[in-house]
C-alpha positions in Angstrom: -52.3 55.4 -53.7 -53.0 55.8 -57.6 -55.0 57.6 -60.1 -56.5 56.6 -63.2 -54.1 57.7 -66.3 -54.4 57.1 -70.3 -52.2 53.7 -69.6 -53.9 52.6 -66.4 -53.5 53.5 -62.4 -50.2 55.4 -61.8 -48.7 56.9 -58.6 -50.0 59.9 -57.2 -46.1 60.8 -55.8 -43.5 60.8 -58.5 -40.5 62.1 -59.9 -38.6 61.0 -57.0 -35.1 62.6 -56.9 -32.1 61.6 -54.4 -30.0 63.1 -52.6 -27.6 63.6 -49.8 -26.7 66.5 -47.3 -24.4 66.3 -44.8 -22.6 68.9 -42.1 -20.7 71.9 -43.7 -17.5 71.3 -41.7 -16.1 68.6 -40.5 -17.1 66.5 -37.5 -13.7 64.3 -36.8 -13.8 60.9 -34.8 -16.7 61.2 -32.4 -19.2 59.0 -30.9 -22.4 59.1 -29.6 -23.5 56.5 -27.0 -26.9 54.9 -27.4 -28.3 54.9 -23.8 -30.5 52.0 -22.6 -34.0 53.8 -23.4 -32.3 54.5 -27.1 -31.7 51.5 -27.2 -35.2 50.1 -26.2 -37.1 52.5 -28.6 -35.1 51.7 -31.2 -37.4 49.3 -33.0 -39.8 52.3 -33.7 -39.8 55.0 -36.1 -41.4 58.7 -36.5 -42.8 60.1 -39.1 -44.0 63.5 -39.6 -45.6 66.1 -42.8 -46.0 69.4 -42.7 -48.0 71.1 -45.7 -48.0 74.7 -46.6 -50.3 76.3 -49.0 -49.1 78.4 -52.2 -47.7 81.8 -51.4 -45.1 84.1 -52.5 -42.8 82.6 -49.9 -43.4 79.3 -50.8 -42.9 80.4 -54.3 -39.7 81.9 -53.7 -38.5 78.6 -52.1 -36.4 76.2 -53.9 -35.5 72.8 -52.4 -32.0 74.1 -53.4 -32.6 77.3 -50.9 -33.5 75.1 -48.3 -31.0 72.2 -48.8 -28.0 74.6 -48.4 -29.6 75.9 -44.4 -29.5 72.3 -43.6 -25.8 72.2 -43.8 -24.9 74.7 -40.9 -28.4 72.4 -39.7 -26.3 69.2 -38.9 -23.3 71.3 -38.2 -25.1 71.5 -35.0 -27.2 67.9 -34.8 -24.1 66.3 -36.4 -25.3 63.4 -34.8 -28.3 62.4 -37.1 -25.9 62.4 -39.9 -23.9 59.4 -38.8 -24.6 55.7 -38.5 -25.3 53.0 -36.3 -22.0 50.5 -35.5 -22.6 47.4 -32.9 -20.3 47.0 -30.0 -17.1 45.2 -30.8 -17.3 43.3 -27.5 -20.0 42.1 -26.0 -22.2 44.3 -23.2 -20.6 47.4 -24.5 -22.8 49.5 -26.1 -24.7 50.5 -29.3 -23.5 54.0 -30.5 -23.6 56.6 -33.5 -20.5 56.7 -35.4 -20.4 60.5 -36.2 -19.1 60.5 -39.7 -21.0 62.5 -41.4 -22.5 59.9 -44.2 -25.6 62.7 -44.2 -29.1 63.1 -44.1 -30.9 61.8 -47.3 -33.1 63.9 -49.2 -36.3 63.1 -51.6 -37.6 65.5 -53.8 -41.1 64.4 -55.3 -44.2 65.7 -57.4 -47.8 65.0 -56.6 -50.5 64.6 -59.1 -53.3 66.2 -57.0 -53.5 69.6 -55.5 -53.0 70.2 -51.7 -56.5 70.6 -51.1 -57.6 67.2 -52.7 -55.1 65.6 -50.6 -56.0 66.3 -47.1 -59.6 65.6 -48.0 -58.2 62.6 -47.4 -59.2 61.0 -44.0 -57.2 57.9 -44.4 -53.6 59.6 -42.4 -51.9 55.9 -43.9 -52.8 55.9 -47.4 -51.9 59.4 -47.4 -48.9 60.3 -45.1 -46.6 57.0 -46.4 -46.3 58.9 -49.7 -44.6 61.9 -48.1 -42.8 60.5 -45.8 -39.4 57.5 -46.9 -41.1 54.6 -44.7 -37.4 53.2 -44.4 -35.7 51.4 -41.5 -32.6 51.1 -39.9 -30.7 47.6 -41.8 -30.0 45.5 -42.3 -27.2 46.9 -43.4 -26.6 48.8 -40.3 -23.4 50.8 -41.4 -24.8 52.3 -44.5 -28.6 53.1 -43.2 -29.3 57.0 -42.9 -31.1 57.8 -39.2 -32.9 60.7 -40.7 -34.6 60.9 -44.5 -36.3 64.5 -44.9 -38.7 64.7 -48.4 -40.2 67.4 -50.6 -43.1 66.9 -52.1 -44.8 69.8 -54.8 -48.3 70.0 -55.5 -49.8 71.1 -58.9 -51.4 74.1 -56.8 -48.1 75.5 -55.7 -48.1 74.1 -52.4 -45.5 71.8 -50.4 -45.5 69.4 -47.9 -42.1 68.6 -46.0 -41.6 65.2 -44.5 -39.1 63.9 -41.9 -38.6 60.4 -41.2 -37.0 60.1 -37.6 -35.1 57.1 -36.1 -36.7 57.0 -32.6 -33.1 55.2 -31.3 -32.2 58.8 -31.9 -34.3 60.8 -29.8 -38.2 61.0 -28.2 -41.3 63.5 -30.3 -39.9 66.1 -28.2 -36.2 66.1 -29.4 -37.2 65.2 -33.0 -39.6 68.1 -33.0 -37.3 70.5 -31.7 -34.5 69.7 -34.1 -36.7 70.2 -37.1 -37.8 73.5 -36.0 -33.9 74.5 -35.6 -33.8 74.0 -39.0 -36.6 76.3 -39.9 -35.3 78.6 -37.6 -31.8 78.7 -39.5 -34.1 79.4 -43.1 -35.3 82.7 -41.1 -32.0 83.9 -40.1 -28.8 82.1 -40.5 -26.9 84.3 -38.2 -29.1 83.1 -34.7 -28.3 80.0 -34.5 -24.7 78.9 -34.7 -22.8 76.3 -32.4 -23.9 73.1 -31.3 -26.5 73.3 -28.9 -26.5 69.3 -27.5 -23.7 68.1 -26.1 -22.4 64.2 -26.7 -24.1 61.0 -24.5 -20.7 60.2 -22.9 -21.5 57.1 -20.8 -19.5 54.4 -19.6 -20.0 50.4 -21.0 -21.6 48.3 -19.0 -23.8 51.2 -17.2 -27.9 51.6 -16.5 -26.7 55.0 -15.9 -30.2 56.4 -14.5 -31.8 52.8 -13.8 -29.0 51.8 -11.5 -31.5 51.1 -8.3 -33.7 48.8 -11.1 -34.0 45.3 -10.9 -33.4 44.4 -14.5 -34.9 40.8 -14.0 -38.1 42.4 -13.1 -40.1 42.6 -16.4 -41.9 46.1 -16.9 -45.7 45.6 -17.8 -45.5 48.6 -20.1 -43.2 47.0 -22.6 -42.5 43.9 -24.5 -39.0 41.5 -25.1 -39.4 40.5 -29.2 -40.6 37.0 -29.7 -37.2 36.5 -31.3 -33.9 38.5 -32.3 -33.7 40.4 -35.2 -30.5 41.1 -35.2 -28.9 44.3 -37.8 -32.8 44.3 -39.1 -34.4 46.7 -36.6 -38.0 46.9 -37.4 -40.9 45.1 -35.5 -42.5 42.0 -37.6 -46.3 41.7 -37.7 -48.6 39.2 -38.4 -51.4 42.3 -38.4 -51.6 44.8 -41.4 -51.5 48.1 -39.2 -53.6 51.0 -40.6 -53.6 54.5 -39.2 -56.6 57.1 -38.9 -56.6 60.4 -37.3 -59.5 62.7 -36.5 -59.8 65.7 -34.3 -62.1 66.7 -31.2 -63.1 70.3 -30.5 -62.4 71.9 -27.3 -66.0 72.6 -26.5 -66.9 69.1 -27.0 -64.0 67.6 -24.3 -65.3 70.5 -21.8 -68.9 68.8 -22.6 -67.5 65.7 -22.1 -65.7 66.8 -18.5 -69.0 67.9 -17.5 -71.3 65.3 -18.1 -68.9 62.8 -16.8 -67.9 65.7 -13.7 -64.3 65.1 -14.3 -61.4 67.2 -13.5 -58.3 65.7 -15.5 -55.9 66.8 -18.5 -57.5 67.1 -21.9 -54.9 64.1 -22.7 -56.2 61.8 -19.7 -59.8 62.3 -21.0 -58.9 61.3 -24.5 -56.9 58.3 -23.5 -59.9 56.9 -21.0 -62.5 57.5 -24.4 -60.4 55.5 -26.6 -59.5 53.0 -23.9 -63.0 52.6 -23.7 -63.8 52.7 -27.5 -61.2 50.0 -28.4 -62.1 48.0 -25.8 -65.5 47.4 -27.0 -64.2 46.4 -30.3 -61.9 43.9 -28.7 -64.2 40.4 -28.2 -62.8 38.0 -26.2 -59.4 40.1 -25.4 -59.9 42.2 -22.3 -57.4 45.4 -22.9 -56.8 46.0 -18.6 -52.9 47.2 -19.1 -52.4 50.2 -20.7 -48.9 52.0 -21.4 -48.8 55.7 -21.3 -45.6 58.3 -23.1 -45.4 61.5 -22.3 -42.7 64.3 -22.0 -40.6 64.4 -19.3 -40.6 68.0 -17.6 -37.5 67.2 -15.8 -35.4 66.8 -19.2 -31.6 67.5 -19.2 -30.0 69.9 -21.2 -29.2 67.0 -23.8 -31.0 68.0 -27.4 -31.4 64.4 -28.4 -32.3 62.3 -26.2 -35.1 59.6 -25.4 -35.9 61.2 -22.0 -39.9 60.3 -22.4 -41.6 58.9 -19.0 -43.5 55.3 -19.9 -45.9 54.2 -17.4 -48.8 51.5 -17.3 -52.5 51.6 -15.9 -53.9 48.1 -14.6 -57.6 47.8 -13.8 -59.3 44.5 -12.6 -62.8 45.4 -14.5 -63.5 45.0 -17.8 -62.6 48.8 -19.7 -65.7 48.4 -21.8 -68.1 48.1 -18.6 -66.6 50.9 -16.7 -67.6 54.3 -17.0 -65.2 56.9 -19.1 -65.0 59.1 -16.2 -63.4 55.7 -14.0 -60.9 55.2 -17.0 -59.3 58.6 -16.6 -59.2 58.5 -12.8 -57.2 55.3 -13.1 -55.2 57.2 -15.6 -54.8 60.1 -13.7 -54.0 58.8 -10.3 -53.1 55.3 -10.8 -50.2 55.1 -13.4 -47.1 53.6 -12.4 -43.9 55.2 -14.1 -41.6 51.9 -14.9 -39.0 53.7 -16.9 -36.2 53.0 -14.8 -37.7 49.2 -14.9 -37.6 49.6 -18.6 -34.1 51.4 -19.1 -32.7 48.2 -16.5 -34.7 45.6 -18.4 -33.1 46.1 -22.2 -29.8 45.4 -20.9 -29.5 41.7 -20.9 -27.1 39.3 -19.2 -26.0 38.4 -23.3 -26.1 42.2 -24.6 -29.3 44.4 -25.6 -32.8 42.8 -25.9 -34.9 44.0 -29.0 -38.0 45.9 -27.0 -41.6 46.9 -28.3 -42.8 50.2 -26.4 -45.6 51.4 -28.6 -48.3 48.5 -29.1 -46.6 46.7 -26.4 -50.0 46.8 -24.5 -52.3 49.7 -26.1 -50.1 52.5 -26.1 -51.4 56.0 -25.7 -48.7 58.9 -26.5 -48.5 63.0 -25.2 -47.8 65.1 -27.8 -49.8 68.1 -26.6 -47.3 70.3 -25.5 -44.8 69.9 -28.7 -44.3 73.1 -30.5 -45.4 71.0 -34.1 -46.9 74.6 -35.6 -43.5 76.1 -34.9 -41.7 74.8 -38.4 -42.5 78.3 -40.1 -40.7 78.8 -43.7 -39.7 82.4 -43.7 -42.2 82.8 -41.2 -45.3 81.0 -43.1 -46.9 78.6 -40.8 -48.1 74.8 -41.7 -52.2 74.8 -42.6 -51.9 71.3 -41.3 -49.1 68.8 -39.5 -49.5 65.1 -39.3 -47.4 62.6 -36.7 -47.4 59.4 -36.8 -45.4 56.2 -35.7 -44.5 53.2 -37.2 -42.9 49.9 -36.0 -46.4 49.5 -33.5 -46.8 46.6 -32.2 -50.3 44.7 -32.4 -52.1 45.9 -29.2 -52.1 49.6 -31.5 -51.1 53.4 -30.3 -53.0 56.7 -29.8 -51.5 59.6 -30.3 -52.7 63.2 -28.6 -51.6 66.4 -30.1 -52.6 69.7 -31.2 -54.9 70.4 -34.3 -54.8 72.7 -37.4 -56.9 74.7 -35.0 -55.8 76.4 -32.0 -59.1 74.8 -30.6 -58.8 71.3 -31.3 -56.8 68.1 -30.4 -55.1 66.0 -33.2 -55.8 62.1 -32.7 -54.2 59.5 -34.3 -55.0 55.9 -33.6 -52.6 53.3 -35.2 -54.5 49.9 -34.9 -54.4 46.8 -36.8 -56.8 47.2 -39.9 -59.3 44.9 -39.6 -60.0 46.6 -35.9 -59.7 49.9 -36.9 -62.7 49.7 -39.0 -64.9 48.3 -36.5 -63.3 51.5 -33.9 -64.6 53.8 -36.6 -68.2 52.5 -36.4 -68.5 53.1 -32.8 -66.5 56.1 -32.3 -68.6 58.7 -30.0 -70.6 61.1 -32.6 -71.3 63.4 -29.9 -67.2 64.1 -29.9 -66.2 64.3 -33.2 
C-alpha cells in the first residue's frame, strides 16, 4: 500500500524501528515439547491488529511504557520467547528451547489517519502493514515465534499488532496471552507467576491419539506435496487475498427464520459461505468441509493447540442445496477427526508437514474469544482484525465478534482471482 508523494508512491507504514524484549529474570535450561497437533498446525500463522482512537490514555502511552510490562509479560509465557530446535534423533520430537532470545518488537508510523485506514475494506492490503508477515526459518534457531508492532497514526491513534506462530498455541491461547499482557499495563501487581505449566511428554508418544490409526488419513487435513524441511511456510501456486465484512444480528435471526432453522449463529454463517463459494467454484464441487472450533474441554495448559477439527461430507452439490440443509449437515453431521489428525502427523520417518486451514474449505470459531478484552489502561479497541496466513488453496472463513456488540466479524481468506467473483454474489439481504 502507497501514496502519492513529491518523488513518487511511498509507503504508507514507515519509520520502522527494531527491537527485542525478552523475560525479566532468568528462564534456565528448559524445554517445551511440541505435541503432535503443534506440530501439525505449525505451517500456519496468526495475525492480529487492534486500533485504538486518540485519547488522553493513548496519549500518555509510550511504546517505552508498554515495552517495559512485557518483561514480567514473558516472565510468565517464557515460552514464546524461545526458539524452535529439531530432534537430535529421529521420531523424538520438535520442541521450544526456552532461552529467552525474546519477542521482537516493531515500532512504525503511518501516513494516513486511523479513520482513513479502516475505510479500507480490503483486511489484506491493509492488516499486512501492521502486522511482521514473517515465518518460522529457515533458519530455525534464530526465528522469533512471536513479533508484536506499533504503529502511530497522524491522528493520535495506535494500532497494536501480534504475529503468532500457530506451532505455539490455537486463537484461543494466543488471545488469552495477549490480554495478559494488557492486564499487566492495568496493574502490575495482579498478575505475577507463571500461569501455564510446561508440555512434558515422552518421545515417541500420540499422547491423546493413542487409540488412532495413524495410517488412516483424516479428510479434514492435508500431508504437503513435498517436505519443506527448516522452511515452515505453505507454498502456493494461488495469490491468496483476504476480505472481511460483518452481518448484523437481526439479519442472521431473518435469515434463521425464513430458512426455519435452529442452529449456532456460527453454523448459519459457515452453511451461507459454503453455499456462496460453492457457486463461484465451476467445475470443482466443494462437498468436504473442515470445521475449528474451541475446545470446551481444554486443560489447564495456557498454550496449547487444544482446538477440535472436524469435516462435513455431503453427496449433493453445495450450490444446489438449500442454506438451511448446509447447516443441518454442519450441525449434526460433523465428524471430529482430531485424534485421526494428532495420530496422522507422526510418521513412520519423523513428523509430516500438515495443511489444516485450506486443506478442504476451512471455516474457523472464533465467536467466543474475548478479542475486545485487550483494554490499555482500560481503553477498549474501536476495531480488531484476525486473520491467518499459511492457507492453503481450498481458502478459510473465519467467525468472530464485530466492533459492535451486535454483529459477527467474517473474514474469508480465498485465493484472489475467486474472491472477487465471491464478492459479486455475496447475499445483499445479509450484509
Amino acid at each position: 500500500m502507497v501514496v502519492e508523494g513529491n518523488n513518487g508512491p511511498v509507503p504508507i507504514v514507515y519509520g520502522h524501528k527494531q527491537s527485542t524484549v525478552v523475560p525479566a529474570s532468568v528462564t534456565g535450561e528448559v524445554n517445551h515439547d511440541l505435541t503432535n497437533m503443534d506440530v501439525a498446525m505449525k505451517l500456519h500463522y496468526l495475525r492480529g491488529v487492534y486500533y485504538f482512537k486518540k485519547s488522553e490514555i493513548i496519549d500518555s502511552l509510550t511504546v517505552l511504557s508498554m515495552k517495559q510490562t512485557m518483561f514480567p509479560w514473558l516472565d510468565m509465557y517464557y515460552q514464546i520467547s524461545g526458539r524452535i530446535r529439531q530432534p537430535e534423533e529421529a521420531g523424538n520430537r520438535l520442541f521450544v528451547k526456552c532461552n529467552d532470545c525474546g519477542v521482537r518488537i516493531i515500532e512504525a508510523k503511518c501516513k494516513v489517519t486511523l479513520d482513513e485506514w479502516l475505510r479500507d475494506k480490503e483486511l489484506l492490503s491493509r492488516c499486512k502493514h501492521l502486522v511482521p508477515s514473517k515465518v518460522l526459518g529457515p533458519q530455525l534457531y534464530f526465528s522469533p515465534l512471536t513479533y508484536v508492532q506499533f504503529t502511530k497514526f497522524p491522528c493520535g491513534g495506535l494500532a497494536i499488532g501480534f504475529s503468532w506462530s500457530h506451532a505455539m498455541g490455537d486463537p484461543h491461547s494466543a488471545v488469552n496471552c495477549f490480554n495478559k499482557w494488557s492486564q499487566l499495563l492495568q496493574d502490575m501487581k495482579t498478575l505475577r507467576g507463571k500461569p501455564n505449566p510446561l508440555n512434558k511428554l515422552e518421545n515417541n508418544k500420540i499422547s491423546a491419539a493413542d487409540n488412532a490409526p495413524a495410517d488412516v488419513v483424516p479428510s479434514s487435513v492435508k500431508e504437503a506435496v513435498e517436505s519443506l524441511g527448516d522452511t515452515w511456510v505453505l507454498p502456493s501456486s494461488s495469490q491468496m487475498a483476504t476480505y472481511s465484512f460483518q452481518i448484523k444480528d437481526n439479519k442472521l435471526k431473518q435469515l434463521q427464520s425464513r430458512e426455519g432453522l435452529q442452529v449456532g449463529d456460527f453454523e448459519l454463517i459457515s452453511a451461507l459461505l459454503w453455499h456462496t463459494i460453492a457457486k463461484v467454484r465451476t467445475g470443482k464441487e466443494v462437498n468436504t468441509i473442515t470445521l475449528c472450533k474451541n475446545n470446551l474441554s481444554r486443560s489447564n495448559t495456557s498454550l496449547a493447540n487444544e482446538q477440535s477439527i472436524s469435516s462435513v461430507k455431503i453427496d449433493s452439490s453445495p450450490s444446489k442445496l438449500d442454506i438451511s440443509e448446509l447447516a443441518m449437515a454442519i450441525s449434526k453431521d460433523a465428524k471430529n477427526e482430531t485424534q485421526m489428525v494428532e495420530a496422522f502427523v507422526q510418521g513412520e520417518n519423523g513428523y509430516k508437514d500438515m495443511v489444516v486451514y485450506g486443506a478442504n474449505l476451512t471455516f474457523v470459531d472464533m465467536l467466543d474469544l474475548d478479542l475486545y478484552g485487550l483494554t490499555l489502561k482500560g481503553q477498549k479497541p474501536v476495531n480488531v482484525e484476525y486473520a491467518i496466513d499459511g492457507v492453503g488453496e481450498e481458502g478459510s472463513v473465519l467467525v468472530m465478534q464485530g466492533n459492535e456488540n451486535d454483529a459477527k466479524l467474517v473474514v474469508l481468506v480465498l485465493p484472489e482471482n475467486e474472491l472477487h467473483k465471491v464478492k459479486e454474489v455475496l447475499p445483499m439481504s445479509v450484509l
